[in-house]
TORVO-467729 format. One record per atom (N, C-alpha, C, O, CB): z negated, x negated, y negated. Coordinates in steps of 0.02 Angstrom, whole numbers, padded with zeros to 5 digits, always signed. Glycine has a CB too. Layout:
! TORVO-467729
ZXY;...
This chain:
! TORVO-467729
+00669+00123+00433;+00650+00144+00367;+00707+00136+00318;+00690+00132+00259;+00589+00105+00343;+00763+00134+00329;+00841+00133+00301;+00837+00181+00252;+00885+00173+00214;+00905+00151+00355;+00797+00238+00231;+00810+00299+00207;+00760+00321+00139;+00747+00371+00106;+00801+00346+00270;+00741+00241+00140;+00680+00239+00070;+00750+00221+00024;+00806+00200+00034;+00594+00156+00069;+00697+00251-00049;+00742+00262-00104;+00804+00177-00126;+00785+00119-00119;+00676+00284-00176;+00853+00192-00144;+00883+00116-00174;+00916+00139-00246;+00935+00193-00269;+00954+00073-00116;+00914+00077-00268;+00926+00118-00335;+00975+00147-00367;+00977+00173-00423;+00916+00092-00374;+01028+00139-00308;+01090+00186-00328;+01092+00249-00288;+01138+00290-00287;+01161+00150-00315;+01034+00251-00256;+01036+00328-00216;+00995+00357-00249;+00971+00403-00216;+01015+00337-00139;+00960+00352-00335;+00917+00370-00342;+00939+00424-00421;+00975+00411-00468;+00869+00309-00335;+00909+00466-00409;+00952+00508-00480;+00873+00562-00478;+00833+00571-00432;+01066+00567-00456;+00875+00586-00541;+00804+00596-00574;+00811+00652-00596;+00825+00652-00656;+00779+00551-00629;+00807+00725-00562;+00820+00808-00570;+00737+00806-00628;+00695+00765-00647;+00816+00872-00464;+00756+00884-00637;+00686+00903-00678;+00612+00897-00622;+00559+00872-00639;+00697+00998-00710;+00626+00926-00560;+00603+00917-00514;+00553+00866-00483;+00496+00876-00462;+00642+00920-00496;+00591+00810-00487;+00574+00731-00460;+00545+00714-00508;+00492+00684-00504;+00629+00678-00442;+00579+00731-00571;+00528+00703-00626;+00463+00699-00616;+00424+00651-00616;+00528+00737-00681;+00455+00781-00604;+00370+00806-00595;+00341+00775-00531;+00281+00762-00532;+00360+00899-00585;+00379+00759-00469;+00348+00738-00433;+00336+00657-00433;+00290+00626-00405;+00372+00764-00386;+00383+00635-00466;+00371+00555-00482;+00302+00532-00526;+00277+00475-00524;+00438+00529-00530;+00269+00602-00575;+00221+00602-00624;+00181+00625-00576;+00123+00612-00593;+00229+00640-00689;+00182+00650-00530;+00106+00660-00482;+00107+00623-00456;+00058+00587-00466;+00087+00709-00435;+00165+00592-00395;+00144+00538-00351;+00141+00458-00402;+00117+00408-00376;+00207+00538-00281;+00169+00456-00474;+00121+00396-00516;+00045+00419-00519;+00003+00375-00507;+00148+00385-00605;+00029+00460-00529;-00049+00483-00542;-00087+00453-00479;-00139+00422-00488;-00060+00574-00546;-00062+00462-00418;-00096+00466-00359;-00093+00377-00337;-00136+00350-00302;-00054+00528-00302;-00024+00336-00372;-00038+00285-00363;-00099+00251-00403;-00142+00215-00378;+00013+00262-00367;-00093+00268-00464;-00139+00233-00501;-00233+00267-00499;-00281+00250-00535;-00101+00237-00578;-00228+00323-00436;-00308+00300-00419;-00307+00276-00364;-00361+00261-00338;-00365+00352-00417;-00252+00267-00331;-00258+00202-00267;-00283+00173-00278;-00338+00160-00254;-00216+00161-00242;-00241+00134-00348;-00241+00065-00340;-00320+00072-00382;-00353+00023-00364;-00164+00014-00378;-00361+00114-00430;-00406+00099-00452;-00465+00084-00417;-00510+00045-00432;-00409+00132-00487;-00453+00153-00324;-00491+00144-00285;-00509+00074-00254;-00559+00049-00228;-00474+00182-00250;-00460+00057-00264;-00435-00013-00218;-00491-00076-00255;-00536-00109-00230;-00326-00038-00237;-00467-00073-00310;-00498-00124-00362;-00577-00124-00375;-00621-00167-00381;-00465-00110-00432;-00574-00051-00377;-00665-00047-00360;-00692-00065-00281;-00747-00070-00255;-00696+00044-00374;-00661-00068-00270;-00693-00098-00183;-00712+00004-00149;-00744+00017-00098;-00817-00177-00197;-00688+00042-00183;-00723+00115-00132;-00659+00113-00078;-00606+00141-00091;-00731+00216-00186;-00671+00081-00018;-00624+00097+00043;-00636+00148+00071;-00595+00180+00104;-00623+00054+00092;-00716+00170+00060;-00724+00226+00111;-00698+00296+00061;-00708+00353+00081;-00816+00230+00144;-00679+00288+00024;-00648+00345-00020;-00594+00338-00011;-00560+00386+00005;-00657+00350-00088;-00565+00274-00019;-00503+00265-00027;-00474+00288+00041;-00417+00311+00042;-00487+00196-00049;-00509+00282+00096;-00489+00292+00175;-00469+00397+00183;-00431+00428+00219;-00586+00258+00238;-00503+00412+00143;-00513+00482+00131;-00439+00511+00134;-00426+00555+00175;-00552+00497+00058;-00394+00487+00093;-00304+00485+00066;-00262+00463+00123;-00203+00479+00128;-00284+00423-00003;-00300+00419+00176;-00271+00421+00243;-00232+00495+00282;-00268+00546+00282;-00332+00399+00284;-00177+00499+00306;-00163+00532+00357;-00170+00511+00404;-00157+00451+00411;-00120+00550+00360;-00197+00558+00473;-00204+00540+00541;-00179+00512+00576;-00206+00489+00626;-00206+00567+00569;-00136+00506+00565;-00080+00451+00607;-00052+00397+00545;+00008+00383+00552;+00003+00503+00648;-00083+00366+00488;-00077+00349+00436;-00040+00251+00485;-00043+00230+00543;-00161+00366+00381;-00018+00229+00433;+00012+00162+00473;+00010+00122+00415;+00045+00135+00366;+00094+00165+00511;-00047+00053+00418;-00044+00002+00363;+00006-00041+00377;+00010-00051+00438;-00105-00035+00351;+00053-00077+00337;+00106-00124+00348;+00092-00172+00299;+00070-00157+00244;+00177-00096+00342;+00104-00239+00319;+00135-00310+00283;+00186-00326+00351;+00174-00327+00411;+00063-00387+00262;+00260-00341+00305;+00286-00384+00345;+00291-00449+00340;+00271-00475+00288;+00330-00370+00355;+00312-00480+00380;+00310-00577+00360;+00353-00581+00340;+00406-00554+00356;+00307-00640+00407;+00336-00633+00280;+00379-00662+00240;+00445-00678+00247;+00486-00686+00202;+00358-00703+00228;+00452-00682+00294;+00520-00731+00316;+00580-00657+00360;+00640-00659+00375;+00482-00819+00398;+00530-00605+00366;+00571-00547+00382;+00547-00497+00366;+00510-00462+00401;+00588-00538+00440;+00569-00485+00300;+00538-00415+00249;+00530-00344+00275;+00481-00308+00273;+00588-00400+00186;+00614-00328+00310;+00624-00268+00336;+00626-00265+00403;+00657-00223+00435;+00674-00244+00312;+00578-00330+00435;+00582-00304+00493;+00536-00227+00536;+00499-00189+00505;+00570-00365+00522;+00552-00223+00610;+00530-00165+00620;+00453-00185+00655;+00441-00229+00696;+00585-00122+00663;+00407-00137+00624;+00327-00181+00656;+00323-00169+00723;+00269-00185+00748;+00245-00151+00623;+00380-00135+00775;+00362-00138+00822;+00411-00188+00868;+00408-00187+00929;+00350-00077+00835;+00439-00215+00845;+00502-00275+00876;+00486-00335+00846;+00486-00385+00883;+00588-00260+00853;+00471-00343+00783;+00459-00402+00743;+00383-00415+00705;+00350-00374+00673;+00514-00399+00690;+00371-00480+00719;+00295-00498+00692;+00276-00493+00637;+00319-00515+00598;+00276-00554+00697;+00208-00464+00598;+00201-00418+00553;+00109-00458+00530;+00054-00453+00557;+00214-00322+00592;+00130-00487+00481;+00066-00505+00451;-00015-00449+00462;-00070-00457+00489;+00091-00509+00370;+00013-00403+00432;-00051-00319+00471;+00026-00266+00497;+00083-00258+00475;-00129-00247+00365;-00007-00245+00541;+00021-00183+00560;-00039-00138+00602;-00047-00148+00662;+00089-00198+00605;-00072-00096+00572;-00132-00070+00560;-00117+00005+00571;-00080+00035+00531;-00161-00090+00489;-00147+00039+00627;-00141+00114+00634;-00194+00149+00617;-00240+00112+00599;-00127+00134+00695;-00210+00221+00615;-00281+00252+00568;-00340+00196+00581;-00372+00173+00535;-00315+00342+00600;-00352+00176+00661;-00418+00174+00678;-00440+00085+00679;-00495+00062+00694;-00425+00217+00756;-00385+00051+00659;-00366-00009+00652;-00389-00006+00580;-00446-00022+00563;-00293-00025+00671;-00347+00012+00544;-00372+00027+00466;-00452+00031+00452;-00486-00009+00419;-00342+00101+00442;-00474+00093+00489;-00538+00106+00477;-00589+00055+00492;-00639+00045+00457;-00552+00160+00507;-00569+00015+00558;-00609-00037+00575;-00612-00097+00515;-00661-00118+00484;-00582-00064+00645;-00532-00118+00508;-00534-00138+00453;-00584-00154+00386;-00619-00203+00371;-00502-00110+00447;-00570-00084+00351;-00633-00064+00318;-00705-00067+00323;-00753-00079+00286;-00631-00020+00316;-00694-00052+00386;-00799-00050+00399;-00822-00145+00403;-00882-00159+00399;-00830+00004+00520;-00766-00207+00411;-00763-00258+00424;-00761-00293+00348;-00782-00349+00335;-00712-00265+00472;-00738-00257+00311;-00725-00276+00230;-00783-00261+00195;-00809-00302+00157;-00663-00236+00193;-00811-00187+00207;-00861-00196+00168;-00923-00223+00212;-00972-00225+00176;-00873-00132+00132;-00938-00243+00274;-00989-00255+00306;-01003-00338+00282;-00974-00366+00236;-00977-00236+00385;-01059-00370+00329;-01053-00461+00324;-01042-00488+00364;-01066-00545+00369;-01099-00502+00309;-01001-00464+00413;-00955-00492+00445;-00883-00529+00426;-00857-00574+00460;-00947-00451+00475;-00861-00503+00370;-00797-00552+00330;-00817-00577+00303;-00827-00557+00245;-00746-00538+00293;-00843-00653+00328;-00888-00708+00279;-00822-00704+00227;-00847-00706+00171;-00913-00805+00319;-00747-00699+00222;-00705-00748+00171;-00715-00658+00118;-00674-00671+00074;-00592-00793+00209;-00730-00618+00109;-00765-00565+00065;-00839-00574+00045;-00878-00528+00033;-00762-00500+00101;-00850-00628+00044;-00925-00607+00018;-00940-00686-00009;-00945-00742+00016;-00989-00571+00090;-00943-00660-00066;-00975-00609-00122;-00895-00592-00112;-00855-00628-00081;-01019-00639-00214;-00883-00543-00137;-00818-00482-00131;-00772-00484-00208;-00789-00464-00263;-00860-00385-00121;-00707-00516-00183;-00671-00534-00228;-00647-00470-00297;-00646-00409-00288;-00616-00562-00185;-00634-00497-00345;-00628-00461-00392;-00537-00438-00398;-00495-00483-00398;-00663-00502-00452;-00521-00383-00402;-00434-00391-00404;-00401-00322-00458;-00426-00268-00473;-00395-00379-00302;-00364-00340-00469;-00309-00302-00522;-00246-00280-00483;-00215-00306-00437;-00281-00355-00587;-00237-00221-00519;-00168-00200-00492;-00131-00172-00540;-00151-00132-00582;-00170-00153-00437;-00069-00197-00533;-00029-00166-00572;+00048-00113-00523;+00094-00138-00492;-00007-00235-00624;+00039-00064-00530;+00104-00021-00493;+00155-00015-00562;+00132-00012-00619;+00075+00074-00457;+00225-00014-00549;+00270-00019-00587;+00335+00020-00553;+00331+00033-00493;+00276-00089-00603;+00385+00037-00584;+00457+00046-00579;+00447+00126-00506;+00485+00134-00458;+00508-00054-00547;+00397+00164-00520;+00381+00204-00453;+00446+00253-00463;+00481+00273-00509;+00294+00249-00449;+00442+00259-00405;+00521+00299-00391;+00492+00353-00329;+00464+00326-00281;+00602+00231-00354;+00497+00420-00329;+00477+00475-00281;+00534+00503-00262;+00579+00511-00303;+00432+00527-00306;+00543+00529-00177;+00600+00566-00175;+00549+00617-00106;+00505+00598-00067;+00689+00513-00155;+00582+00687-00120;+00560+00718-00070;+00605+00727-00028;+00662+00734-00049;+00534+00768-00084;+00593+00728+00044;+00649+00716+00117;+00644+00787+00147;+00608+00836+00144;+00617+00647+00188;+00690+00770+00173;+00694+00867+00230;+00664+00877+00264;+00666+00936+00284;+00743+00895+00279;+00610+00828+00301;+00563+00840+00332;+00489+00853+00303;+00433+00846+00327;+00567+00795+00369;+00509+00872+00254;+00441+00865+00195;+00408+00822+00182;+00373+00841+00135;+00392+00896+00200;+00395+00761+00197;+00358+00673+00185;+00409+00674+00095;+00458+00710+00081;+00402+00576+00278;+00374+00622+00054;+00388+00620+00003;+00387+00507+00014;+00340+00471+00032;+00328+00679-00051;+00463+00485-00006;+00472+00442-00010;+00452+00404-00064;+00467+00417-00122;+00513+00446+00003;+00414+00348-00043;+00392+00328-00125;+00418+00257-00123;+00413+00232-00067;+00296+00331-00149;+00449+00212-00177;+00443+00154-00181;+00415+00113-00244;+00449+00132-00292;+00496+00139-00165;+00375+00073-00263;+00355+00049-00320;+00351-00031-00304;+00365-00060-00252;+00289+00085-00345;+00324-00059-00376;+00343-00119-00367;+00271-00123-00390;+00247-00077-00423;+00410-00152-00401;+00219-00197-00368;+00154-00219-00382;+00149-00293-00407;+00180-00344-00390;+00114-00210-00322;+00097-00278-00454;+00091-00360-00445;-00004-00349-00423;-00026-00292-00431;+00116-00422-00543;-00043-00393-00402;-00105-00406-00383;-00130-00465-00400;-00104-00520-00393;-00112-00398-00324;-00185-00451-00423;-00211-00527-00436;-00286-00528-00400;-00322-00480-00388;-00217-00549-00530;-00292-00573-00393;-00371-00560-00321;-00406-00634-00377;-00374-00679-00404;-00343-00593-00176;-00491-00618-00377;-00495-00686-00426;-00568-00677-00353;-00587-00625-00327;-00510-00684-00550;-00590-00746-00339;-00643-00756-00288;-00657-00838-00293;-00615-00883-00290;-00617-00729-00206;-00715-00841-00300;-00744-00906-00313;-00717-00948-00344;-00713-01006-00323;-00757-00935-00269;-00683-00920-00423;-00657-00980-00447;-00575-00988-00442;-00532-01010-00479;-00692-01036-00409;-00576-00962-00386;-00484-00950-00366;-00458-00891-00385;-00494-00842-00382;-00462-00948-00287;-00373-00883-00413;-00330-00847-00433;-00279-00840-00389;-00231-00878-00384;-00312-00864-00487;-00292-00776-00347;-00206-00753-00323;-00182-00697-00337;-00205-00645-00360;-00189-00750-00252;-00113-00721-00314;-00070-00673-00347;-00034-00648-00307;+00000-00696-00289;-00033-00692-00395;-00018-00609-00284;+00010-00546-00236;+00066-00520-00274;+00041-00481-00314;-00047-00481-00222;+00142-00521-00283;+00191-00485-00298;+00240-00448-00257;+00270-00483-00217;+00214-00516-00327;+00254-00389-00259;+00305-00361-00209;+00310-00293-00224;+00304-00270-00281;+00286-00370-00134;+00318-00268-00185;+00368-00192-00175;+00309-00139-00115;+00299-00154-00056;+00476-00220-00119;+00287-00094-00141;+00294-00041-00086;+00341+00012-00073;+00380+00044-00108;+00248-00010-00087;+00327+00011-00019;+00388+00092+00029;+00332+00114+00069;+00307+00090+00119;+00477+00068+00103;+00317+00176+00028;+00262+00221+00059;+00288+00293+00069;+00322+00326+00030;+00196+00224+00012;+00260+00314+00141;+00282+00397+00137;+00215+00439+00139;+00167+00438+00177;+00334+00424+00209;+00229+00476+00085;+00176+00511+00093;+00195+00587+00128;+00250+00607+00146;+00144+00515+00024;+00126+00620+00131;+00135+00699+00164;+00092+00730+00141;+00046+00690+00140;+00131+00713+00238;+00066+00795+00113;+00022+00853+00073;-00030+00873+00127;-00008+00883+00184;+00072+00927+00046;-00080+00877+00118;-00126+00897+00150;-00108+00973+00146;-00100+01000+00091;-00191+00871+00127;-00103+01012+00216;-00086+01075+00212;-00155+01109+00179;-00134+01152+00141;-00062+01102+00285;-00220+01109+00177;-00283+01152+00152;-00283+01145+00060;-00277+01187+00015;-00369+01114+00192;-00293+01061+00060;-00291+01035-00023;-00244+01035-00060;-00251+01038-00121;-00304+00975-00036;-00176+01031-00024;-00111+01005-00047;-00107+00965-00063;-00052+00939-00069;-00083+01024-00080;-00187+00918-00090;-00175+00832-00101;-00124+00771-00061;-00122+00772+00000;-00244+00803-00086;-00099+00741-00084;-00059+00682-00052;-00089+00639-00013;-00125+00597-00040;-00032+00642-00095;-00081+00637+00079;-00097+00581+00106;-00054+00538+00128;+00003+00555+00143;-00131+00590+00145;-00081+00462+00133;-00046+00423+00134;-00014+00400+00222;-00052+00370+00261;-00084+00378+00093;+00058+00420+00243;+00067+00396+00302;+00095+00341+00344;+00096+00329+00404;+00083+00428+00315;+00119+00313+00290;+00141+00241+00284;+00133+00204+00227;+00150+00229+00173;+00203+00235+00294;+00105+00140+00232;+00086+00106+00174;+00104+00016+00203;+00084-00028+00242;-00007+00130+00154;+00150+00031+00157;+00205-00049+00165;+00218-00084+00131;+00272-00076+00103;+00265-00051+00178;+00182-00136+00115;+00155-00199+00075;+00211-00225+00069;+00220-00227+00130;+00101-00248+00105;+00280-00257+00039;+00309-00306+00055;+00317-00340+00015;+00348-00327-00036;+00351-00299+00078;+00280-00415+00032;+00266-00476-00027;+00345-00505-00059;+00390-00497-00019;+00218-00554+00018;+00359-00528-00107;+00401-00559-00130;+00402-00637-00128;+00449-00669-00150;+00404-00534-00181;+00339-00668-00098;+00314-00732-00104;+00342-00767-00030;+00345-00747+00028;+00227-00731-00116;+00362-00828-00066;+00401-00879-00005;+00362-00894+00066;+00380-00888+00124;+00413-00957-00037;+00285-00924+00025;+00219-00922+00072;+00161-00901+00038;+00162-00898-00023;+00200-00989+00103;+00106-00887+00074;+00065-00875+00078;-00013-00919+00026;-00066-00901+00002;+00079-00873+00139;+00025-00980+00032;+00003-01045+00008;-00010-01022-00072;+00035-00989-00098;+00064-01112+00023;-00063-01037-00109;-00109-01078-00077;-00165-01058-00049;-00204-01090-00014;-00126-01118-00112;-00169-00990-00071;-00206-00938-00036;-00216-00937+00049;-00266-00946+00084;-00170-00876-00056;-00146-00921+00067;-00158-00935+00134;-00183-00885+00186;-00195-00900+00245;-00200-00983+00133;-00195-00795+00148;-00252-00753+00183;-00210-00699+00155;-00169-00706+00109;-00342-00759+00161;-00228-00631+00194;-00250-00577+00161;-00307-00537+00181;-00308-00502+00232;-00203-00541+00159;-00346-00542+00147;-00427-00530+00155;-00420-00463+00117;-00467-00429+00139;-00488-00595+00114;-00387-00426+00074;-00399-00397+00042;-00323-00326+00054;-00266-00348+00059;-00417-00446-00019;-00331-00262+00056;-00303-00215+00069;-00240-00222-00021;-00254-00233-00080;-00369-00145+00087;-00183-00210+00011;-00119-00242-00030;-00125-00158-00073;-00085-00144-00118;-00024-00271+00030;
């Protein structure tokens, strides 16, 4: 994934502009989806071969298939996921935590293969029984256009925390 945006490879045509103002639009009903708890909507923005990522802490950029990976989640992994989040089977979701998102600094680039490179920066706050966490980091997401809708689905979605540990939290119960 060497080929996501950096910020000296990054220069802002009339172009990108517009696509940086759609793919912000598309982040911020992610993240609204997200916050309302609709996964099964939110699952909708999935591409078929869609790939959830966190890497571990201690190796940000590693590769999820060589190096150990807090989630590394493919469509049907994901979906299970989901059906496990909203079901009562994740006793540590229920009652079902409350969370905020904030997306920041989003940066879009479109690639020659047509996928649209995205990187932004998050902060999260998850509030559940009394407890406050806080989730800070970076995504590197690629997206791809639905050929019928032309809507944006999501085909990589890559969490990467900025936090030393996990502590005191200790979990991720909740989709980054």
């Amino acid at each position: 994934m060497s080929d996501f945006i950096t910020p000296k490879s990054y220069q802002e045509s009339p172009e990108q502009l517009a696509l940086r103002n759609e793919v912000e639009a598309f982040l911020h009903h992610d993240a609204a989806l997200l916050d309302a708890w609709e996964l099964e909507e939110w699952a909708e923005f999935l591409s078929p071969d869609a790939r959830y990522m966190v890497p571990s802490l201690d190796s940000p950029q590693g590769d999820y298939k060589s190096t150990l990976f807090l989630i590394s989640d493919d469509y049907l992994t994901l979906k299970s996921r989901i059906s496990q989040l909203k079901g009562r089977t994740a006793w540590v979701e229920n009652p079902l935590s409350r969370t905020r998102r904030l997306i920041t600094n989003i940066r879009a680039q479109q690639l020659d293969d047509g996928e649209i490179a995205v990187t932004a920066n998050f902060a999260i706050w998850r509030f559940h029984l009394g407890n406050t966490d806080t989730y800070v980091g970076r995504y590197e997401h690629r997206l791809v256009r639905d050929e019928a809708s032309g809507e944006f689905r999501i085909k990589i979605r890559k969490s990467i925390l900025d936090l030393e540990t996990l502590r005191p939290h200790g979990r991720l119960s909740i989709i980054l």
